[in-house]
KEKE-3310 file (N, C-alpha, C; in steps of 0.2 Angstrom, whole numbers, plus 5000, padded with zeros to 4 digits):
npx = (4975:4982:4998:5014:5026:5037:5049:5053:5057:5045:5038:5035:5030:5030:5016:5016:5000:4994:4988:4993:4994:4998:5002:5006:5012:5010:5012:5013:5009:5003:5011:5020:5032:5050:5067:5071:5058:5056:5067:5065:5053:5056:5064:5056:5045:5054:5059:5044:5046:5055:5049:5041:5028:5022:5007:4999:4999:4996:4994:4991:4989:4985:4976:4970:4976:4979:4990:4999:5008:5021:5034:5036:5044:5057:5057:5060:5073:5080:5086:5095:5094:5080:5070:5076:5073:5059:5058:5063:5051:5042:5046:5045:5031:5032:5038:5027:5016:5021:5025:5024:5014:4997:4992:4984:4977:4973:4963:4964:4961:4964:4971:4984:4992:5009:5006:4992:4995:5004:4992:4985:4993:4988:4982:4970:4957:4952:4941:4935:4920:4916:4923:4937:4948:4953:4965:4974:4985:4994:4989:4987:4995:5008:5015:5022:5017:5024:5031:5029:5020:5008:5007:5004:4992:4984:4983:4978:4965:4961:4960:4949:4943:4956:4965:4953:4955:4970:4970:4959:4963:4952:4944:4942:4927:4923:4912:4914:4925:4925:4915:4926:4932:4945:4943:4939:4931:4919:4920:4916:4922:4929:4926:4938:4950:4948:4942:4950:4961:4954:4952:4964:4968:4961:4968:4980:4984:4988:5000:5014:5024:5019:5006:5016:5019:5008:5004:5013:5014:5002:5003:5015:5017:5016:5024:5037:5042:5043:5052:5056:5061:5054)
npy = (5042:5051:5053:5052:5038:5031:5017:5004:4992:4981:4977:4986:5000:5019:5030:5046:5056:5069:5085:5082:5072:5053:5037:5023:5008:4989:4973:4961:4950:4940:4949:4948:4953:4953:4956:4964:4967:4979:4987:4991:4998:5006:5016:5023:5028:5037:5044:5049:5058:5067:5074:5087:5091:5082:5079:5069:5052:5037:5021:5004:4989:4975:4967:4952:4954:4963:4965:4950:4950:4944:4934:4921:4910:4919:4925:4913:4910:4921:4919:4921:4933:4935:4945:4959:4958:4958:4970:4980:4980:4987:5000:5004:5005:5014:5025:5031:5030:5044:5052:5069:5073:5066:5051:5037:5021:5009:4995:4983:4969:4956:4957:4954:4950:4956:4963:4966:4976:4987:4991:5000:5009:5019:5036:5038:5027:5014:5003:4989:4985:4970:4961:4951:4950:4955:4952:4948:4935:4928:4921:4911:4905:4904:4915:4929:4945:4963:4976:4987:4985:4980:4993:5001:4996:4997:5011:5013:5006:5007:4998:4989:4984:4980:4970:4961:4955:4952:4942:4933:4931:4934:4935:4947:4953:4964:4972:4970:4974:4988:4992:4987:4999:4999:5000:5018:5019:5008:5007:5002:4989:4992:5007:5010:5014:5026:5033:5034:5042:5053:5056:5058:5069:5079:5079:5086:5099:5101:5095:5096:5102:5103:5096:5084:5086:5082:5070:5063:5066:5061:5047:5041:5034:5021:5024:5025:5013:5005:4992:4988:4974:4959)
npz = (4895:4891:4895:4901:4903:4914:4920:4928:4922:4917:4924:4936:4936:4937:4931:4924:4925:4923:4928:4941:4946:4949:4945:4954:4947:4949:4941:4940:4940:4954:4960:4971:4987:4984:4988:4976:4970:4981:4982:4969:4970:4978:4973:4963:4970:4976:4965:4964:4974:4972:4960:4959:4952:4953:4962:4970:4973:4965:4969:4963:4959:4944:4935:4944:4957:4970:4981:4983:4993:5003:4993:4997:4994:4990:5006:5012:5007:5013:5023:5039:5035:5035:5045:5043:5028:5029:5036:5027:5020:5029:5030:5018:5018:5028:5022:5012:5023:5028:5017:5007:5001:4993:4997:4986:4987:4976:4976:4966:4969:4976:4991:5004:5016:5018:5006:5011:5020:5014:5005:5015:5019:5012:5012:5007:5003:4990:4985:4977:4971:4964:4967:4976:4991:5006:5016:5031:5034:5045:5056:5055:5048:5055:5058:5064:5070:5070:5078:5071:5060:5070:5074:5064:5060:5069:5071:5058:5056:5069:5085:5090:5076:5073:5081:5081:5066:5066:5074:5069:5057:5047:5028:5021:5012:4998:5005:5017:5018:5018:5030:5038:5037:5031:5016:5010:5001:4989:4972:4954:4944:4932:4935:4943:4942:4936:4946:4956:4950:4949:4963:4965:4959:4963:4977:4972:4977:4988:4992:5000:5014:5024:5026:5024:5038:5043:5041:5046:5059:5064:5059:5068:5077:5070:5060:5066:5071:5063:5052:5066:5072:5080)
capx = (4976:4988:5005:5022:5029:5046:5049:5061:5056:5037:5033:5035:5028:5026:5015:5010:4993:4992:4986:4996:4992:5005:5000:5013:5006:5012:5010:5018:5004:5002:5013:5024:5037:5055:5070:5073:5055:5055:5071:5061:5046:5059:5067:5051:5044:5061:5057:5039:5046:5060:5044:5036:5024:5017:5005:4997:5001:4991:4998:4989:4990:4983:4972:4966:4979:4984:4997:4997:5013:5030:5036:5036:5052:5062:5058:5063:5081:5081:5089:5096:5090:5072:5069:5080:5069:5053:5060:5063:5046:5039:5049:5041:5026:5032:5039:5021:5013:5025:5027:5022:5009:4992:4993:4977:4978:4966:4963:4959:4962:4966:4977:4985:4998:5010:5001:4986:4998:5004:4984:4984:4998:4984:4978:4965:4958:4946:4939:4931:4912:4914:4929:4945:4947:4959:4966:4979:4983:5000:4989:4985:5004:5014:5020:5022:5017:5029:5028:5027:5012:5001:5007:5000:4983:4979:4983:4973:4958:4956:4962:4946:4946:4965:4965:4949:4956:4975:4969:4955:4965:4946:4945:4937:4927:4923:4907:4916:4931:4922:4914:4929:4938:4951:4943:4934:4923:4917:4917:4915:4930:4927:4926:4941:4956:4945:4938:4957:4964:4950:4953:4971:4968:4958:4969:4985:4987:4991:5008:5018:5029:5011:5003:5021:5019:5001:5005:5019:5011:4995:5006:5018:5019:5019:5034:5044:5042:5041:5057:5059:5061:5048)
capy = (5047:5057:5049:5049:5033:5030:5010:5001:4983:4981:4976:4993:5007:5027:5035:5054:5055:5072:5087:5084:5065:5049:5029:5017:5002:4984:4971:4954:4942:4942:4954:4948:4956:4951:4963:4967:4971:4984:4991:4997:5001:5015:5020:5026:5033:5043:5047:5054:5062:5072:5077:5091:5092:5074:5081:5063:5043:5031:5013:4999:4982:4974:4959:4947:4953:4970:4962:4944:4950:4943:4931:4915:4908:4924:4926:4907:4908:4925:4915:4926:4941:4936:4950:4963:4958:4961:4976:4987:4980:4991:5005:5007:5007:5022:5031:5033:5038:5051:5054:5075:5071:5063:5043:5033:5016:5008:4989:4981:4961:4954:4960:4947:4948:4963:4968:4971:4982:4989:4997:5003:5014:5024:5041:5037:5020:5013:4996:4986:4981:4965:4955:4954:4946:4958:4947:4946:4927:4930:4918:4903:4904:4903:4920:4933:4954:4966:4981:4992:4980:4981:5001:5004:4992:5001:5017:5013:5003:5006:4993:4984:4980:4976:4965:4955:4956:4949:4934:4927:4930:4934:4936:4953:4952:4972:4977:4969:4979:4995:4990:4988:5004:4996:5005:5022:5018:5006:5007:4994:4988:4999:5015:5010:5019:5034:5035:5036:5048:5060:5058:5060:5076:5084:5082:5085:5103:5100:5094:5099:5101:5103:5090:5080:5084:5081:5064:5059:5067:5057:5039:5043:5028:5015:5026:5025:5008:5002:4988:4985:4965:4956)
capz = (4900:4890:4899:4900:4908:4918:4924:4930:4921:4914:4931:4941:4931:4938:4924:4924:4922:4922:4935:4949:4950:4946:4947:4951:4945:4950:4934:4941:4942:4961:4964:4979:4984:4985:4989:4970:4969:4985:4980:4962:4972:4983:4966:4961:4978:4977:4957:4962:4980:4967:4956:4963:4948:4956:4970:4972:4972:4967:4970:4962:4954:4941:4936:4948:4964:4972:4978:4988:5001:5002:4989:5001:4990:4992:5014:5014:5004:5015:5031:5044:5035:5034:5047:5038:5022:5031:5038:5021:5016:5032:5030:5012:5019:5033:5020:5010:5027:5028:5012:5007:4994:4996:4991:4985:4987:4973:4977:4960:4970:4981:4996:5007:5022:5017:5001:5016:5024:5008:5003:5021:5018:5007:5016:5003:4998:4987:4983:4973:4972:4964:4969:4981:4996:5011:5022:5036:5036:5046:5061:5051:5046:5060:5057:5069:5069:5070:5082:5067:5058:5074:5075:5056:5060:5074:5068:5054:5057:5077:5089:5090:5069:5071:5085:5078:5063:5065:5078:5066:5049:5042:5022:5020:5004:4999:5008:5024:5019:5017:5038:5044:5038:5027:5012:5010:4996:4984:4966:4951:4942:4926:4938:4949:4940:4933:4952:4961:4949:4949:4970:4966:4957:4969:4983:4972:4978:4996:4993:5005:5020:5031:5024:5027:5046:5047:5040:5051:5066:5063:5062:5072:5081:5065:5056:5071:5075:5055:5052:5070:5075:5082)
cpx = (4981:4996:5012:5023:5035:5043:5055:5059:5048:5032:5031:5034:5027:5025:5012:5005:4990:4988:4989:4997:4997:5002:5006:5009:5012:5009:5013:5014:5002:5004:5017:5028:5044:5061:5072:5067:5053:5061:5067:5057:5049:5061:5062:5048:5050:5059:5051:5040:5050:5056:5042:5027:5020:5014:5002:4998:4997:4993:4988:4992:4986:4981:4968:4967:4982:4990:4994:5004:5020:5031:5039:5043:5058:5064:5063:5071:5083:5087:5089:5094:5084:5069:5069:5075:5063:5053:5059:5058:5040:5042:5046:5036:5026:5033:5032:5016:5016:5025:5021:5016:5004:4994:4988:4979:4973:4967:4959:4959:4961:4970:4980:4993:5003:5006:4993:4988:5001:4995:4983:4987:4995:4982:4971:4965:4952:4947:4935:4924:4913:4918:4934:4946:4953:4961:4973:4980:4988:4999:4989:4992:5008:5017:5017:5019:5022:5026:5025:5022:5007:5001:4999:4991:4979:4978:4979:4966:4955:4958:4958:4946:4953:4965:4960:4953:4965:4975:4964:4957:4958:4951:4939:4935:4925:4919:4910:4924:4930:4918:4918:4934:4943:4950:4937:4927:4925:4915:4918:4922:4932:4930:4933:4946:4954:4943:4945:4959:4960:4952:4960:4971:4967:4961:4978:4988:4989:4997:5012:5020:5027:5009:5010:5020:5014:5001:5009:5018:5007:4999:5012:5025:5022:5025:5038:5046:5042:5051:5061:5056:5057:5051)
cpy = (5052:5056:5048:5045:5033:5020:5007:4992:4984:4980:4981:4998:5015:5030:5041:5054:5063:5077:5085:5076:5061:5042:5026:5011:4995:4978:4966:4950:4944:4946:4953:4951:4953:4957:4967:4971:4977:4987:4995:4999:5009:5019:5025:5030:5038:5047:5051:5058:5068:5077:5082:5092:5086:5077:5075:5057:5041:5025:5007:4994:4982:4967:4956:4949:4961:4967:4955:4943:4947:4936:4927:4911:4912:4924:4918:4906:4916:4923:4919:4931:4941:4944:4955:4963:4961:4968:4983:4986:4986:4998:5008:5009:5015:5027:5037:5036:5043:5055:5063:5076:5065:5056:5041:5027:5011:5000:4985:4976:4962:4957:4958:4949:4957:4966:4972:4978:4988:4995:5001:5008:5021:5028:5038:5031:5019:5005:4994:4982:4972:4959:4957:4953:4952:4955:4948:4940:4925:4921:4910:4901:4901:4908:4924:4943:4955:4971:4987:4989:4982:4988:5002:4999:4996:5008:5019:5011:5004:4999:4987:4980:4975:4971:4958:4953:4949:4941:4929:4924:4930:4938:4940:4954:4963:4976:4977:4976:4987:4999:4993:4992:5004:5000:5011:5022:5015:5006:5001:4996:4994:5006:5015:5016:5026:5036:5039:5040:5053:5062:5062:5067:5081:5085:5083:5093:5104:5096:5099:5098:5100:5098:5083:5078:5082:5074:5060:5059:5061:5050:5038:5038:5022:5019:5024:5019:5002:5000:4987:4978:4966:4956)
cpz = (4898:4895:4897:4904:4908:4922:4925:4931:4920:4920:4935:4935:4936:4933:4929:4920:4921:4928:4942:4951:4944:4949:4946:4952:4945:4947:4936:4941:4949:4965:4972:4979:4986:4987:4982:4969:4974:4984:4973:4965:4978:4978:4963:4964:4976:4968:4959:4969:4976:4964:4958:4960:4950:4966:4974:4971:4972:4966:4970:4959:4948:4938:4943:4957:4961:4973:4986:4994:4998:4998:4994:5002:4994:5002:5014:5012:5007:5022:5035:5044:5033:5035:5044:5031:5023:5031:5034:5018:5020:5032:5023:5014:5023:5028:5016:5015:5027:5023:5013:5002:4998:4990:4992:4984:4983:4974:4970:4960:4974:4984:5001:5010:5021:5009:5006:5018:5019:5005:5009:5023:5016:5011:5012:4999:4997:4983:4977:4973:4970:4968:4972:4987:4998:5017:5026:5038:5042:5053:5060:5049:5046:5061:5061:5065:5070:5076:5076:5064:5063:5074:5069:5058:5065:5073:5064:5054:5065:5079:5089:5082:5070:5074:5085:5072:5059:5068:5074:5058:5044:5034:5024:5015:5007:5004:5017:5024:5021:5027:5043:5045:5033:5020:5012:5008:4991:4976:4961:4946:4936:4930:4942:4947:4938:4940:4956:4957:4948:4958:4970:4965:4960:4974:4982:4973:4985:4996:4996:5012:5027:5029:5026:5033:5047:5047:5047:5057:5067:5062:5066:5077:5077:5062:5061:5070:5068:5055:5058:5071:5079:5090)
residu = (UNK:UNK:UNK:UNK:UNK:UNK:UNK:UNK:UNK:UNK:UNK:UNK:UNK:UNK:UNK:UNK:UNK:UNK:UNK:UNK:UNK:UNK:UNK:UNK:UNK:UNK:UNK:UNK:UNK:UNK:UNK:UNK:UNK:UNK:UNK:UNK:UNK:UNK:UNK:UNK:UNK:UNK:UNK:UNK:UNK:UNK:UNK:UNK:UNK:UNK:UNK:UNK:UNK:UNK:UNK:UNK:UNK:UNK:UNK:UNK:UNK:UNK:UNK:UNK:UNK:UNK:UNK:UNK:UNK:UNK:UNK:UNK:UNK:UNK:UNK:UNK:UNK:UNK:UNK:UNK:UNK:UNK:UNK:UNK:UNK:UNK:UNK:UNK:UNK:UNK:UNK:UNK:UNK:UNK:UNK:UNK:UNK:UNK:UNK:UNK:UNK:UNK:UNK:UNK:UNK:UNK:UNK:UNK:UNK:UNK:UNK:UNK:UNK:UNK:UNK:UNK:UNK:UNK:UNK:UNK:UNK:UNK:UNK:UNK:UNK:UNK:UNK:UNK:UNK:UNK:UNK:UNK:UNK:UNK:UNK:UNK:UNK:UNK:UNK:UNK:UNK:UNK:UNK:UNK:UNK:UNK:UNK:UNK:UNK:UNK:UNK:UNK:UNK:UNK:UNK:UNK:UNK:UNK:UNK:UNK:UNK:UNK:UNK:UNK:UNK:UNK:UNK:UNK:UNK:UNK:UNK:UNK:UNK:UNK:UNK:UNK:UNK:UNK:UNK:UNK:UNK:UNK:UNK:UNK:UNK:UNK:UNK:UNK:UNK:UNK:UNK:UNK:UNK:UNK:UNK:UNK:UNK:UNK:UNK:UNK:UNK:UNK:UNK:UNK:UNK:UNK:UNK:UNK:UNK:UNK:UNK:UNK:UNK:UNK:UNK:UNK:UNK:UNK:UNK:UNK:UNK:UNK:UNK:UNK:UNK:UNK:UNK:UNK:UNK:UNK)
# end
């Protein structure tokens, strides 16, 4: 794609692709996140908010898994500051709605617990025809929502989706995902990244400080209410 790359460790990447548009791409295996990898994933946000030449994000994975949520190990050796850990995981998410530039969220796996909430960040999202399971498993767990989690679900999918959604912990394969809103449109694995960067390019002229407010208007509820305690 003609690319200059910036990273911070082989696992976080933001390339310029060119036209307005910027993929940060997440390359870990699963992809979970811990506080080292959501501090790189602000580093970078901050690197393509700086940019002005960057008018669209596209946030994906790579291989098998978008991302499969909070690295299980890390929350547990997390103690007192589980919370606190969760917290800066949903604050990344507010900042992306907020953020003044259009994000595409391209699902090329699986998407599981906060990696769900993670693709849901996307103004713009797009899946995959053949495989990929979107699941919020949170009930099967033991583990609790947040006020901000139910804000972003209902905000995004409608109250009825969410509220089915979080109580049954269904695995959403793609056409189900596509149903219940979680992504816009379907394409095949081949088309997936050539598909989000041509969206990204198209809507990478609307950067800006309107398209900021209209975002922030329009979630309003989850930004505010993104890393508060249960």
């Amino acid at each position: 794609m003609g690319a200059a790359d910036t990273s911070l460790g082989d696992d976080l990447t933001l390339e310029r692709v060119g036209d307005g548009a910027a993929i940060l791409r997440m390359n870990n295996g699963e992809n979970r996140f811990t506080p080292a990898v959501i501090s790189h994933l602000n580093a970078l946000l901050d690197e393509a908010l700086a940019d002005e030449s960057i008018g669209s994000l596209i946030v994906t994975g790579s291989g098998k898994f978008f991302s499969n949520g909070f690295d299980i190990t890390a929350l547990s050796d997390a103690g007192n500051k589980a919370l606190a850990f969760v917290g800066t995981m949903e604050k990344l998410w507010a900042r992306l709605l907020a953020a003044p530039f259009t994000v595409v969220t391209a699902l090329n796996g699986h998407a599981f617990g906060a990696g769900a909430m993670l693709a849901l960040a996307g103004d713009l999202r797009i899946g995959r025809t053949e495989r990929g399971f979107w699941c919020l498993p949170e009930a099967d767990l033991g583990m609790p929502f947040s006020p901000g989690m139910m804000a972003l679900f209902a905000d995004v999918l409608g109250r009825p989706a969410a509220s089915r959604l979080m109580v049954t912990a269904e695995r959403l394969p793609p056409e189900q995902q596509l149903t219940a809103g979680v992504v816009h449109q379907l394409v095949s694995e081949d088309d997936l990244l050539t598909t989000a960067v041509g969206v990204a390019r198209a809507a990478a002229g609307r950067r800006g400080n309107n398209l900021g407010r209209i975002k922030s208007l329009l979630h309003a509820e989850a930004i505010a209410l993104a890393g508060r305690s249960v």
